[in-house]
C-alpha positions in Angstrom: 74.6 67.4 99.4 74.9 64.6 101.8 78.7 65.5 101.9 77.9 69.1 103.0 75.9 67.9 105.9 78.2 65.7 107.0 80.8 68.2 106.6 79.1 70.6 108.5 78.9 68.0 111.4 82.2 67.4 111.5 82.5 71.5 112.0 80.3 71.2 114.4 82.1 68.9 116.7 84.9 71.5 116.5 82.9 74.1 118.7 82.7 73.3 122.3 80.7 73.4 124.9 82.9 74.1 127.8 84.4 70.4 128.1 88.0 69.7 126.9 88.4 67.1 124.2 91.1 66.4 121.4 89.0 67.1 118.7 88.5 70.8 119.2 92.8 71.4 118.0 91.8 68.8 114.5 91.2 71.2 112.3 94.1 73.5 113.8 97.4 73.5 111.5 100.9 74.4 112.1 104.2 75.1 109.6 106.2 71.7 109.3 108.6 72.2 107.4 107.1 75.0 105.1 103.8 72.7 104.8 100.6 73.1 107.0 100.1 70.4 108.8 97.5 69.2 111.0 98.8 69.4 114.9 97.7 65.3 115.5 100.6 64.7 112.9 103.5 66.5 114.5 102.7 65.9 118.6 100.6 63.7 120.9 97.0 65.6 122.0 95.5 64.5 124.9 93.5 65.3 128.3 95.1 66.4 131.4 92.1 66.7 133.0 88.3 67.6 132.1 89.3 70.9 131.0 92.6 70.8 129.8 94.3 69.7 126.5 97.8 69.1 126.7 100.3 68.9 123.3 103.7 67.7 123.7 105.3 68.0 120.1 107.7 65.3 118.5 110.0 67.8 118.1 110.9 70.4 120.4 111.1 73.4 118.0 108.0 73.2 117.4 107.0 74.4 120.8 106.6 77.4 119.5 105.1 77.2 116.1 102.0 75.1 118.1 101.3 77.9 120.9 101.3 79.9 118.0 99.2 78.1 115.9 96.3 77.3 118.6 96.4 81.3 119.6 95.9 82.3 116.3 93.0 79.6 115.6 89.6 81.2 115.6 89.0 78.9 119.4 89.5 81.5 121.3 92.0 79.6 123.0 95.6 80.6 125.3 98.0 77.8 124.9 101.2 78.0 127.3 104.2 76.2 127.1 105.4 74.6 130.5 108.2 72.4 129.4 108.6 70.8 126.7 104.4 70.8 126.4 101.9 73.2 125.9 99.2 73.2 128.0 95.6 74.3 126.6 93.3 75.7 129.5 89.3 75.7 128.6 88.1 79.0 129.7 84.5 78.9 131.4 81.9 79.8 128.9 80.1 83.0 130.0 77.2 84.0 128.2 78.7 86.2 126.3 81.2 83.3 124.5 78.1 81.2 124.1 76.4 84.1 121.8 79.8 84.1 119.7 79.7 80.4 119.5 76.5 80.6 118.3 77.4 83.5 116.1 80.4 81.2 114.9 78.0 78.0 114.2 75.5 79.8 112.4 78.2 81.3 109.8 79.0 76.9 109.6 75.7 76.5 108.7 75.2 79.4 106.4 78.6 77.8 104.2 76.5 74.9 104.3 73.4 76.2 102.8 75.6 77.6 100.1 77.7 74.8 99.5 73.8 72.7 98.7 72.4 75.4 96.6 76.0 75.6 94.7 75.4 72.2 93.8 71.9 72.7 93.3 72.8 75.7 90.5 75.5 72.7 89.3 72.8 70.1 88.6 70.6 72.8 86.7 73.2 73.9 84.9 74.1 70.0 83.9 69.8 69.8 83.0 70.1 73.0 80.5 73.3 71.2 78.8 71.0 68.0 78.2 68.2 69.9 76.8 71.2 71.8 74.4 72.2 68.7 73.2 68.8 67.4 72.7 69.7 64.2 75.1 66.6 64.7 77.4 63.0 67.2 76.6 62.1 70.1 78.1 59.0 68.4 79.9 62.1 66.0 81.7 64.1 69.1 82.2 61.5 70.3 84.5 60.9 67.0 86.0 64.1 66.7 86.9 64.5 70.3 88.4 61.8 70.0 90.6 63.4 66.9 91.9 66.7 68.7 92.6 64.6 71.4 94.5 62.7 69.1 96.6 66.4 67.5 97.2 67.8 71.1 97.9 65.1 71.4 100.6 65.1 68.5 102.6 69.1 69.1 102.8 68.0 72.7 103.8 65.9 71.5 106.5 68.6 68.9 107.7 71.2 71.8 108.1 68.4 74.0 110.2 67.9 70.8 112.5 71.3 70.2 113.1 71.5 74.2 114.3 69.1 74.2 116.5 70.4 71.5 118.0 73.6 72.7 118.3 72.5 75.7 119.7 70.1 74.2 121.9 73.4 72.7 123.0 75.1 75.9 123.6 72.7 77.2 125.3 72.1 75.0 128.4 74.0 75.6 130.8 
């Protein structure tokens, strides 16, 4: 559980809030070589200023493939190639791309809260097994389940802080 909140931080990162930085292309893969690779691995990322991204690839054919690969990501980004880099321009956020972002980081949260109930379902399905094969009683069964609820909860409740947060962060201006 403690994975999926970390996890969902690290998605959370990913979603701007109007300010260039590297991280936003991390999760962003390209075709090298028939095998999707992350863009860090096949060309230098960095700021050209405050809110632009500029990626110059290792290998020139794989202009392309990059401009591609950042357009089609779900960022909402248009990449251009000037060169033999492609430049990655921050659009403004209007209100309007702060309710999608919002929209975007509340569908995070949502595979969050299902990935901690999935393995909430997993540990009570690990607690009926025991009970099958007579390793623990019913009475610790229950025990046990409550446990994993109260667990499942407080997880719960760390996923809701971390979106209002985050949105709290979209939000102001």
């Amino acid at each position: 559980m403690a994975k999926a909140i970390e996890s969902l931080k690290v998605d959370f990162t990913k979603v701007r809030t109007g300010r260039a930085h590297t991280g936003i292309l991390d999760h962003v893969t390209v075709d090298y070589y028939g095998n999707p690779t992350p863009i860090s691995q096949v060309a230098n990322v960095n700021l050209l200023d405050s809110r632009t991204i500029s990626v110059a690839p290792w290998e020139k054919k794989m202009l392309n493939a990059i401009e591609k690969a950042i357009r089609e990501s779900d960022l909402g980004l248009n990449p251009s190639t000037v060169g033999d880099l492609v430049r990655v321009p921050m659009p403004m956020l209007t209100e309007e791309r702060r309710r999608d972002l919002i929209k975007v980081v509340k569908s995070e949260a949502e595979n969050a809260r299902v990935s901690i109930r999935n393995i909430r379902r997993d540990a009570n399905s690990s607690l009926k097994d025991l009970v099958k094969e007579k390793e623990i009683s019913e009475d610790e069964e229950r025990r046990a389940q409550e446990e994993v609820q109260k667990l499942t909860d407080r997880f719960i409740a760390e996923v809701e802080k971390a979106l209002q947060a985050k949105e709290a962060d979209l939000l102001a201006v």
